[in-house]
C-alpha positions in Angstrom: -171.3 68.6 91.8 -171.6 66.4 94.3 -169.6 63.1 95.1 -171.0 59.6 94.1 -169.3 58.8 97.4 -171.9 61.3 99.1 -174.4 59.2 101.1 -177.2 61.7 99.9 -176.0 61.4 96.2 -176.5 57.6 96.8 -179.5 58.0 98.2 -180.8 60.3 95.7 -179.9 58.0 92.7 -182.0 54.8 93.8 -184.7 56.7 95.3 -186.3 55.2 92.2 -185.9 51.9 90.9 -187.0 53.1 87.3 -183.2 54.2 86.2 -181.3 51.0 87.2 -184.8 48.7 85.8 -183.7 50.5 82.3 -180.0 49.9 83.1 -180.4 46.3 83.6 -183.0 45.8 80.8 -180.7 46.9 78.3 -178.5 43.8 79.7 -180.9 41.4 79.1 -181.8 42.3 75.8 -178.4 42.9 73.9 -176.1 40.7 76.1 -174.0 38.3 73.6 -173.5 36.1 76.6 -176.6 34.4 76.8 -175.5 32.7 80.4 -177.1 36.4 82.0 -174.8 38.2 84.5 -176.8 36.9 87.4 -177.2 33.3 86.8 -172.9 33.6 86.1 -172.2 35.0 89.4 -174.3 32.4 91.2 -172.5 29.8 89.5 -169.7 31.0 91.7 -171.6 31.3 95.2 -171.0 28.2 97.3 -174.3 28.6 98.8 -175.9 25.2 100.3 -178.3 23.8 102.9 -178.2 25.1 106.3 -176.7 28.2 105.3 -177.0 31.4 106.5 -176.7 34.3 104.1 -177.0 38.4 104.0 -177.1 40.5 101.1 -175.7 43.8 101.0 -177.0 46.4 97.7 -179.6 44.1 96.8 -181.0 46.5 94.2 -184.1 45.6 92.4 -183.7 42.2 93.7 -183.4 40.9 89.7 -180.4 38.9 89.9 -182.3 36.3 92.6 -185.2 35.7 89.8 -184.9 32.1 88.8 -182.9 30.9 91.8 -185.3 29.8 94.5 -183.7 26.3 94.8 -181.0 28.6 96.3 -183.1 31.2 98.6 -185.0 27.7 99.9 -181.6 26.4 100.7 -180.6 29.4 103.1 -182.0 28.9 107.5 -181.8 32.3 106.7 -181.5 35.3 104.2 -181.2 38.6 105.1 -181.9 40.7 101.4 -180.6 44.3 102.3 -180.6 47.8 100.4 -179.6 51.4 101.8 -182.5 52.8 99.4 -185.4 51.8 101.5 -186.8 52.2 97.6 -185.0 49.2 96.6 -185.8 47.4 99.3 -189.4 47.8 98.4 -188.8 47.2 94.4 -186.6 43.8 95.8 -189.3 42.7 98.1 -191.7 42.9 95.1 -189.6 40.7 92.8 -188.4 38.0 95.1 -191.1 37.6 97.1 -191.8 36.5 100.7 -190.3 33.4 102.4 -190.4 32.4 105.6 -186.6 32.7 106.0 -186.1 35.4 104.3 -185.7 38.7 106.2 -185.9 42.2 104.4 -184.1 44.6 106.2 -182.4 48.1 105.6 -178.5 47.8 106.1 -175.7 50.5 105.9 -172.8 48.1 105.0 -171.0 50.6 107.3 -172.9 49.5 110.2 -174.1 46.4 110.0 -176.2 45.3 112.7 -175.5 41.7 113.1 -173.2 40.3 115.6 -169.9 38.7 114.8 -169.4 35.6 112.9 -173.4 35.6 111.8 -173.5 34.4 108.1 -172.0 31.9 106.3 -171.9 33.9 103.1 -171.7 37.7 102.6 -172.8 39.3 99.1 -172.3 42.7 97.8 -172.4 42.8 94.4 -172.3 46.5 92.2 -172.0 48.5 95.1 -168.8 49.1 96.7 -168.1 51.8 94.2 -170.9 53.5 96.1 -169.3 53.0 100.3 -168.3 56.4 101.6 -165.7 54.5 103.5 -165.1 51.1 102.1 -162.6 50.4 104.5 -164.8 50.7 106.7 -167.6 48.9 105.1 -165.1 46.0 104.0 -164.3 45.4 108.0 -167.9 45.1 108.9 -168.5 42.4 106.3 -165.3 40.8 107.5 -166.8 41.3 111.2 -170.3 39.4 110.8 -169.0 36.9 108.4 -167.9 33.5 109.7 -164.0 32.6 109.5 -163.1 30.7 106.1 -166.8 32.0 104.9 -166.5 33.9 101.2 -167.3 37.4 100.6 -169.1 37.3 97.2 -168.4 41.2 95.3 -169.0 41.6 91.7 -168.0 44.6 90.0 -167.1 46.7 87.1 -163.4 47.3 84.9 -162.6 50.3 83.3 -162.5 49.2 80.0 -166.3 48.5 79.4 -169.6 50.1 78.6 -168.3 53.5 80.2 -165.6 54.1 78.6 -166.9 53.6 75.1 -169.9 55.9 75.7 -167.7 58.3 77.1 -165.1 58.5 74.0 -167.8 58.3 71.9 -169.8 61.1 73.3 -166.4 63.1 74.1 -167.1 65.3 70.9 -170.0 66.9 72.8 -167.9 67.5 75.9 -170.0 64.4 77.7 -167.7 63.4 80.4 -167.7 59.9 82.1 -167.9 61.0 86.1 -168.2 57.0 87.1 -167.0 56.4 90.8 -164.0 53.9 90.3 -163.1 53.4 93.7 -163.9 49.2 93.5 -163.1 48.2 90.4 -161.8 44.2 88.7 -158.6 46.7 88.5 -158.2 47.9 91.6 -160.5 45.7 93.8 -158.1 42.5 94.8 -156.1 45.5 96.7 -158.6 47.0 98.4 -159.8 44.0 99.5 -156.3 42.7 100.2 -156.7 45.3 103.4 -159.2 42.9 105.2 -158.8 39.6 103.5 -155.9 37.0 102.7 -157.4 34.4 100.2 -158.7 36.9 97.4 -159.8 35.4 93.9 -161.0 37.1 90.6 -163.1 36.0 88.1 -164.4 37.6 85.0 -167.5 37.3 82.9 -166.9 37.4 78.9 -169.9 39.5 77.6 -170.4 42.5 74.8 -173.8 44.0 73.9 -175.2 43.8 70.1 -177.9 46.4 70.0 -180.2 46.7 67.1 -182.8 49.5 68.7 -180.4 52.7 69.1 -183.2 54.3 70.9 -182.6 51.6 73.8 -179.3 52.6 74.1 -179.7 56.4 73.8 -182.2 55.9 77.1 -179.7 53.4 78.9 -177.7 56.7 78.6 -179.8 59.0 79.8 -180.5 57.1 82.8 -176.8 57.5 83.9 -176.2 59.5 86.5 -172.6 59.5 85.7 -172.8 60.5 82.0 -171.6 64.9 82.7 -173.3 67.1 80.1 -176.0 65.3 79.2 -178.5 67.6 79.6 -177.5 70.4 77.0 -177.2 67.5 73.8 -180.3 66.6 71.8 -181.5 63.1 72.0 -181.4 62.7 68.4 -177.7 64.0 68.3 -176.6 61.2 70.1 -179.1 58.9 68.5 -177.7 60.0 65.1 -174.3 59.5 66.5 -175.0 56.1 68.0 -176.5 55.1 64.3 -173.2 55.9 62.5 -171.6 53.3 64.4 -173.6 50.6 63.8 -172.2 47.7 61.5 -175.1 45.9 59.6 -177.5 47.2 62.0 -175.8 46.8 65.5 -174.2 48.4 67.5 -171.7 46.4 69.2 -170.5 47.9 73.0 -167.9 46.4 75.0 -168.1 45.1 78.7 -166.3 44.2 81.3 -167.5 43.0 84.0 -166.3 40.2 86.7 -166.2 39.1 90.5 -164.2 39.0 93.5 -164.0 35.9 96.0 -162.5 36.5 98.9 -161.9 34.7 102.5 
């Protein structure tokens, strides 16, 4: 099996934006906190007028829905993917602005000179760098001294883990990359930047439709063994948990600030 830390793995797994569109969907559906994971981390970007900003791992673009005061703010923002796919998908839900630049970026060779942007986000993707070190000193390279590196990730004790003791009796396996986690980020990070600051986001999911969950699932790459177990096992599984007719799964889930 191939590593997540592959760059054709990575590239494989958002050649498509259809798996993470069901990932995130289940997110905004079931989410107990009804703040939404995006609209908490840009309660934490320092973003204002004049500003210029790049975004590494944009994704499907979802999390800048609902924040155009903020894009109309920027001189200039650069929304990068390394899936030319998501770049497309990103493109599509944002929109066009005249300051904002589309662009295809390997955070391993960012091609921007030094001390370009006032803000640098990369947020769910570290976990997915080959060589974060090396992708960590870029970032550090075109962002501006005393500027904030905006990275939110995962912890270990969330969705993951449940699913994966859960589905254990089946021999399902969780094969999630952990290289950036909220446990384990601050010290990576500690390797390119002094002023390093953690915040987390308080959030569960209370699902009511098991067979939104059992496709959240299957649309993990991560998830080992998947392949041989009947849906309906897993949905029957699933359906034993629930507790008056939800199924409550833990997250964890949080952000780095860094300088």
């Amino acid at each position: 099996m191939s590593s997540i830390n592959d760059k054709n793995t990575v590239k494989d797994q958002y050649s498509s934006s259809g798996c993470l569109s069901k990932r995130i969907s289940i997110h905004d559906k079931y989410s107990t906190n009804k703040t939404g994971f995006g609209n908490w981390i840009f309660s934490n970007y320092d973003i204002h007028e004049g500003m210029k900003v790049l975004e590494l791992g944009c994704g499907t673009g979802s999390m800048w829905k609902g924040h155009e005061d903020v894009i109309r703010s920027c001189t200039e923002l650069v929304i990068s993917d390394y899936s030319e796919a998501m770049l497309v998908k990103a493109r599509e839900t944002i929109g066009d602005y005249p300051n904002i630049i589309y662009k295809q970026i390997d955070i391993m060779d960012i091609p921007f000179e030094d001390d370009s942007f006032d803000a640098v986000i990369a947020n769910m993707m570290l976990y997915h760098v080959p060589d974060i070190s090396k992708g960590l000193k870029e970032v550090r390279r075109v962002l501006k001294p005393s500027c904030c590196f905006y990275s939110a990730t995962f912890g270990i004790h969330g969705i993951m883990e449940y699913l994966s003791e859960l589905l254990s009796v089946y021999g399902v396996k969780d094969g999630t990359d952990k290289t950036f986690t909220l446990q384990n980020g601050a010290l990576i990070l500690e390797e390119v930047f002094t002023d390093i600051r953690r915040e987390d986001y308080k959030d569960s999911l209370e699902v009511t439709d098991i067979n939104d969950m059992v496709d959240y699932i299957y649309s993990l790459k991560s998830m080992t063994d998947l392949s041989s177990i009947p849906k309906d096992k897993i949905c029957e599984l699933l359906s034993s948990k629930m507790k008056d007719g939800v199924l409550t799964v833990p997250k964890e889930y949080g952000m780095f600030i860094s300088k």
